[in-house]
C-alpha positions in Angstrom: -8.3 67.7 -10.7 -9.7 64.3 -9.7 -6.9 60.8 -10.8 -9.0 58.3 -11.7 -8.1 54.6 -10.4 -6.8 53.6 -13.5 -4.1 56.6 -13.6 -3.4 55.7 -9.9 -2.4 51.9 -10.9 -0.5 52.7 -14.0 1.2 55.6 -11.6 1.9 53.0 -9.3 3.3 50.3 -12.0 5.4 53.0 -13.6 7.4 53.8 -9.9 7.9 49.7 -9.2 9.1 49.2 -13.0 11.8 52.3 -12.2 12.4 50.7 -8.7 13.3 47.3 -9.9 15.3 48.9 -12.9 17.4 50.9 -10.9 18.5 48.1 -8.4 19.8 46.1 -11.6 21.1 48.6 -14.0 23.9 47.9 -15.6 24.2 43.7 -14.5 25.2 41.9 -17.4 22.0 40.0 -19.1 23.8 36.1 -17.6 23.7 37.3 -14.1 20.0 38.7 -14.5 19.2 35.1 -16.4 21.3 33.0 -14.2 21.5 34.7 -10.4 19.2 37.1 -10.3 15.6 36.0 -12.4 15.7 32.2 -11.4 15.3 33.2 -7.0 12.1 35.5 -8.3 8.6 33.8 -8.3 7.8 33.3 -11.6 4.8 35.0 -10.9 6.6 37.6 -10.6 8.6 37.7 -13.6 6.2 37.7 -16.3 3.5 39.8 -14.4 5.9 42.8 -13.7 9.6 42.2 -14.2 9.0 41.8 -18.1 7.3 44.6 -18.9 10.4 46.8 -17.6 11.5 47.0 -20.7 12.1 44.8 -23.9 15.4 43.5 -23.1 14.3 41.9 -19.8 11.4 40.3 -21.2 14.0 38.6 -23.5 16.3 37.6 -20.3 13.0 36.2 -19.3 12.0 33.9 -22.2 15.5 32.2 -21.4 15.3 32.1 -17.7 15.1 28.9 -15.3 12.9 30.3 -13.3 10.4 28.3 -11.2 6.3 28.6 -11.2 3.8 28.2 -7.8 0.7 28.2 -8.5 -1.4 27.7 -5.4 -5.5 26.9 -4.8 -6.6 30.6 -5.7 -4.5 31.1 -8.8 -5.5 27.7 -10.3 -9.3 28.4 -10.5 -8.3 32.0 -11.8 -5.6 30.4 -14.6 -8.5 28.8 -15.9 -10.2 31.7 -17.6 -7.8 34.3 -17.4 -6.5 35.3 -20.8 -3.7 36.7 -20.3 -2.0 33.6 -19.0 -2.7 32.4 -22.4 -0.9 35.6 -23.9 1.7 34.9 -21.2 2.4 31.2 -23.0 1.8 32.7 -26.5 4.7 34.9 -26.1 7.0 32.1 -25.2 7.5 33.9 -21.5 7.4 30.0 -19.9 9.8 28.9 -22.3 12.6 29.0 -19.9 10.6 27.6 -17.2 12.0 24.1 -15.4 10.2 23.8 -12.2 6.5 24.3 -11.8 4.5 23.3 -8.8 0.2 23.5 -9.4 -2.8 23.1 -7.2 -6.1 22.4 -8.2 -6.3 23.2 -11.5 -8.3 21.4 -14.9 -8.4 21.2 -18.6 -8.1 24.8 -18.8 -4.4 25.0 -17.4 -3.2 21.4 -18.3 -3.9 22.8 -22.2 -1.0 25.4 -21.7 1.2 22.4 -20.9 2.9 22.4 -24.5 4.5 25.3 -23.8 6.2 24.6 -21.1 9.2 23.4 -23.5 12.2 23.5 -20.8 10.0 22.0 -17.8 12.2 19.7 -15.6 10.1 19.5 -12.2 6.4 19.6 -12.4 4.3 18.9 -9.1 0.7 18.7 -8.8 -1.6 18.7 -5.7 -5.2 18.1 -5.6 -6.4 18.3 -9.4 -8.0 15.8 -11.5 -6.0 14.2 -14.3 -8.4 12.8 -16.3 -7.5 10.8 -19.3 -8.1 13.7 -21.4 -6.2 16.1 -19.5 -3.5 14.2 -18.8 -2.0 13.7 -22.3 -1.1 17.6 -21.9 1.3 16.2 -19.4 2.4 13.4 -21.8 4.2 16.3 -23.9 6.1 17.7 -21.8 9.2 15.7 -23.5 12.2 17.0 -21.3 10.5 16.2 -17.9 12.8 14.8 -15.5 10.6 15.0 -12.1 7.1 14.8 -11.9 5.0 14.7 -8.6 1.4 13.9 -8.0 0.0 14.9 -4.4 -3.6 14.2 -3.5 -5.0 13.3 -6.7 -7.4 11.6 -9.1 -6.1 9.6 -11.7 -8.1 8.0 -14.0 -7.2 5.1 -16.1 -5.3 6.3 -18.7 -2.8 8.3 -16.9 -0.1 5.8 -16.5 -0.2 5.2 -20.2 0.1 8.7 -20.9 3.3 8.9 -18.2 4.7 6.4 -19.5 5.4 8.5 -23.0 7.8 11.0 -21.2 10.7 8.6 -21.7 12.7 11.5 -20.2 11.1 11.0 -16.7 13.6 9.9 -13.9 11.4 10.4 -10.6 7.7 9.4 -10.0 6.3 10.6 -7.0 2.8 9.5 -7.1 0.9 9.7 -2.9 -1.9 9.7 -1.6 -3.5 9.1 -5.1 -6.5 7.5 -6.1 -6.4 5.9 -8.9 -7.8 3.4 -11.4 -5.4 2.7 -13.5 -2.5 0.2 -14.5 1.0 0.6 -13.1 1.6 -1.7 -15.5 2.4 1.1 -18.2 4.9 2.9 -15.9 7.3 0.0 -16.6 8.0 1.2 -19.8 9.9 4.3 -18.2 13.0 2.7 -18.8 15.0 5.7 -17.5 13.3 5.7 -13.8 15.7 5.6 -10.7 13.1 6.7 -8.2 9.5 5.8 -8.0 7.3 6.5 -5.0 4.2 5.2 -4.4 2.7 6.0 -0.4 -0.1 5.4 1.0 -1.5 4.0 -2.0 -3.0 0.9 -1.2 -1.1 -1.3 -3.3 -2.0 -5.1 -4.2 0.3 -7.8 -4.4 0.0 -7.5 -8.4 1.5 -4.1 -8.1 4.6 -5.2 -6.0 5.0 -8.0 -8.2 5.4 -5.3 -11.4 8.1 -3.4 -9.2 10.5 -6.1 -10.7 10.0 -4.9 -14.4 12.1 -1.5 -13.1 15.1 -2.7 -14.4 16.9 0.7 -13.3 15.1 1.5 -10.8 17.3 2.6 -7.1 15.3 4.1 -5.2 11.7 2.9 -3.8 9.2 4.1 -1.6 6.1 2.7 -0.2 5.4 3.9 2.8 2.1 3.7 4.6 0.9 0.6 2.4 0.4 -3.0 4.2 4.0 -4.9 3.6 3.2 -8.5 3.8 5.0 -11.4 3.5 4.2 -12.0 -0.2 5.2 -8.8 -0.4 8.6 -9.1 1.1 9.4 -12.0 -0.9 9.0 -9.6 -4.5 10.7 -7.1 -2.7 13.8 -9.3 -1.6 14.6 -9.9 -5.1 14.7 -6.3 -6.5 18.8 -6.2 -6.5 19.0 -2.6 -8.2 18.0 -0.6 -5.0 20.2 1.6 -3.1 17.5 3.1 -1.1 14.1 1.1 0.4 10.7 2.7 2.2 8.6 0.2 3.6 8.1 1.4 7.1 4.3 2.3 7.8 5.3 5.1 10.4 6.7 7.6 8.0 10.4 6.5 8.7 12.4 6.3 6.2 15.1 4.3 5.1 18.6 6.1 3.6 20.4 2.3 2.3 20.2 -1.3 1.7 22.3 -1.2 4.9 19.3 -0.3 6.8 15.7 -1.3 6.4 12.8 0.1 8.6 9.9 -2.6 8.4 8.0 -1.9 11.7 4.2 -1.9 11.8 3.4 -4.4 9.4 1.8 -7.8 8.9 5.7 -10.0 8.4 6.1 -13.5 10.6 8.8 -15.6 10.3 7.9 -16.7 6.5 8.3 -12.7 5.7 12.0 -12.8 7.5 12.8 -15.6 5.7 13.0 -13.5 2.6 14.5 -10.1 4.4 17.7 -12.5 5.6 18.8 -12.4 2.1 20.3 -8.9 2.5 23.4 -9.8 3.7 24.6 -5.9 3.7 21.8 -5.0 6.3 23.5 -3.0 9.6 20.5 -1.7 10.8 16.9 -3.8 11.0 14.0 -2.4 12.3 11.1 -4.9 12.9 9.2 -4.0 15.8 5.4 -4.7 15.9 5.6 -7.5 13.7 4.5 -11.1 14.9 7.6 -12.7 13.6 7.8 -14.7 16.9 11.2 -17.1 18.1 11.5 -18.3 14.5 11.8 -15.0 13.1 14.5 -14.8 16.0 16.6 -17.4 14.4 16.4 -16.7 11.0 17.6 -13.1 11.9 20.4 -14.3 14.0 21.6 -15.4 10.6 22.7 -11.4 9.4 26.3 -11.5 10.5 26.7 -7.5 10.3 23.8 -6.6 11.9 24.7 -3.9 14.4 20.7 -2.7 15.2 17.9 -4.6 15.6 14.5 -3.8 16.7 12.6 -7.0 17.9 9.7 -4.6 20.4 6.3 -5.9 20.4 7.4 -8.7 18.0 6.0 -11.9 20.2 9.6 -12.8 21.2 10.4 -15.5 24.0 13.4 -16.6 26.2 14.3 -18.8 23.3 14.3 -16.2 20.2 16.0 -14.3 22.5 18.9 -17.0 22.8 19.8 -16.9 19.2 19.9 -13.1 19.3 22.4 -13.3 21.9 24.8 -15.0 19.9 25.2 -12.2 17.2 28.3 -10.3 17.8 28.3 -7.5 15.7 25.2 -6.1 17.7 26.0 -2.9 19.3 22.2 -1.8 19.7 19.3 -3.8 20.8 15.5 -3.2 21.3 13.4 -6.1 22.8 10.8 -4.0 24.7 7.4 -5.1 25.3 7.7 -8.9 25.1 6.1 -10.3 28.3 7.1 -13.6 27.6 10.9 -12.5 27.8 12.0 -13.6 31.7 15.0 -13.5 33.8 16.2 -16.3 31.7 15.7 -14.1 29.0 18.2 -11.9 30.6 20.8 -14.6 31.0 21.2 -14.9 27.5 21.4 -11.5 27.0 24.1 -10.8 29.7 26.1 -13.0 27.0 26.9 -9.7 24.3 29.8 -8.8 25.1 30.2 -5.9 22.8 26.3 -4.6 23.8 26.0 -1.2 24.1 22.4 -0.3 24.1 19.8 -2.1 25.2 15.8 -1.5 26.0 13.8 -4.0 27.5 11.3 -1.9 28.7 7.8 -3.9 29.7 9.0 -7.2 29.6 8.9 -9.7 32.3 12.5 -9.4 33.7 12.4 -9.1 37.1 15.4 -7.8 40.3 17.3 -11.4 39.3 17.1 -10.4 35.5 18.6 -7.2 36.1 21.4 -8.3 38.2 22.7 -10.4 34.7 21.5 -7.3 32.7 24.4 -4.9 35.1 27.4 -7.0 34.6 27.4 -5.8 30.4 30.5 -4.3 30.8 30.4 -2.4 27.3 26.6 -1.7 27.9 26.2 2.3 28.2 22.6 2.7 27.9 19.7 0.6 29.2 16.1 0.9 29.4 14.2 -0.8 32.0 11.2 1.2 32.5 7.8 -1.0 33.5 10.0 -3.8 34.8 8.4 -5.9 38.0 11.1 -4.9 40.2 11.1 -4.6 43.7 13.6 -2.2 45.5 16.0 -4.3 45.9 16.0 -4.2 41.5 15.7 -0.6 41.4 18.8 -0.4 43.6 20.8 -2.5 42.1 20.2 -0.6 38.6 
């Protein structure tokens, strides 16, 4: 007697149904909902673990399980009916975090249903403005990130209506829109917004984030404009601005290397009285810059490399204290005398002056740091006599 495909598959959905059903039996219905369903792909869950029996699919409807859908799935949620049926029996009801890629209309219509939805990221879809006021309802969202998309203009506006929302992660976006309406989140403590190619008008709105703490903008071009807005936001606890993906983790330290900031930009950073940790190399902020930083009392890093310093910038460097780390690397203009000054910190522990123009009389200042532990001299003109005395 021949078995048919179709006998084979419900043969072979019968066996996993018992398998799973025997590994569980007997566990109380919290610790299937609470320790057991959530660490299951939510795939998973409503495509086989529900149809073991009636109970579960009940444990299921209440679970906080999470939902991937990647590239393939998306274009095949878009048609298939019996995700539809899926949402119509209220099986993503207990669903908080869902994660989607490259999906349309078709999906973003299901959104409703999603009633318990905390987390929502999504990569490489459109969100056009009649899409995206599916995501507008989802009324109890408290993360949402957007990867790799394109937003048209009335996204924000529609964001802006989940007054629930506490993160924004919106990279690598295009969009044409106003940022404008995300002001109205009122509840937001962390908004990122990398590699986005920001205009001044945008910084200038991050000041309407009354409650805002932590900021990202990575990978956009901080200028000195810029750093004036950004001097003045007094709520954050945490700052991105670095252009090299480094990140920043406090006030107390602030990565700003690889932009476009002179001495008029360090003018404004100086205000942060807290900052421990300064990271400015690759900016042209020059012997001014130098003594405008010198002002930062608890400064115990600073990163001037590749920043057009001179013997004199380096003079006023010399007389901060608290330094215990300092980077001065690839300023040719930095000399022997240079090295003087620097022989002055007393309480130096690290230094790199890598590819400067410090030469065997330099180093001979640079050796008598008492505290120093680590120093980088690499591509100095030394002769031997310099290499042997280091």
């Amino acid at each position: 007697m021949s078995t048919t495909h179709q006998d084979t598959t419900s043969y072979s959905c019968l066996c996993f149904h018992s398998s799973i059903q025997s590994q569980f039996y007997g566990l109380p219905d919290d610790i299937l909902r609470d320790n057991i369903f959530p660490f299951i792909e939510g795939i998973e869950l409503i495509s086989y673990f529900r149809l073991v029996c009636k109970k579960w699919q009940q444990i299921i409807r209440e679970c906080p399980f999470s939902f991937n859908v990647g590239r393939k799935l998306g274009l095949e949620l878009q048609t298939n009916e019996d995700f539809w049926n899926f949402c119509d029996d209220g099986l993503f009801f207990g669903m908080e975090r869902a994660e989607f890629c490259e999906i349309g209309l078709g999906v973003m219509e299901c959104f409703p249903y999603f009633e318990n939805l905390q987390v929502l990221k999504l990569k490489k879809s459109l969100l056009s403005d009649d899409n995206s006021y599916y995501v507008s309802k989802l009324k109890g969202l408290k993360r949402l990130e957007i990867d790799h998309c394109v937003l048209e203009p009335k996204v924000f506006s529609y964001i802006s209506q989940i007054q629930s929302l506490k993160e924004l992660q919106l990279d690598k976006n295009y969009y044409n829109g106003e940022l404008k309406n995300l002001t109205r989140l009122k509840h937001l403590k962390l908004l990122e917004l990398v590699n986005c190619e920001l205009e001044l008008k945008d910084i200038n709105l991050l000041l309407e984030f009354g409650s805002l703490s932590h900021l990202n903008l990575e990978l956009n071009k901080i200028g000195n404009l810029h750093a004036e807005c950004i001097s003045n936001m007094r709520t954050l606890t945490f700052l991105g601005l670095n252009n090299t993906n480094i990140t920043i983790l406090s006030l107390e330290v602030l990565y700003l290397g690889f932009n476009e900031i002179d001495a008029e930009g360090v003018e404004y950073l100086v205000k942060m009285k807290t900052l421990k940790t300064l990271i400015l190399n690759d900016n042209p902020i020059g012997q001014l810059g130098a003594v405008l930083i010198s002002k930062l009392t608890n400064l115990r890093e600073l990163n001037l490399t590749n920043t057009c310093m001179n013997d004199k910038g380096v003079e006023y460097i010399s007389k901060m204290a608290s330094l215990r780390d300092l980077q001065i690397g690839t300023n040719h203009m930095i000399t022997k005398l240079g090295a003087l000054y620097l022989s002055q910190m007393k309480n130096l522990q690290r230094l790199s002056v890598p590819a400067t123009s410090i030469n065997d009389q330099g180093v001979e200042f640079l050796v008598n740091l008492d505290s120093l532990q680590y120093l980088d001299a690499r591509g100095l003109p030394l002769s031997i006599r310099g290499l042997e005395t280091l």
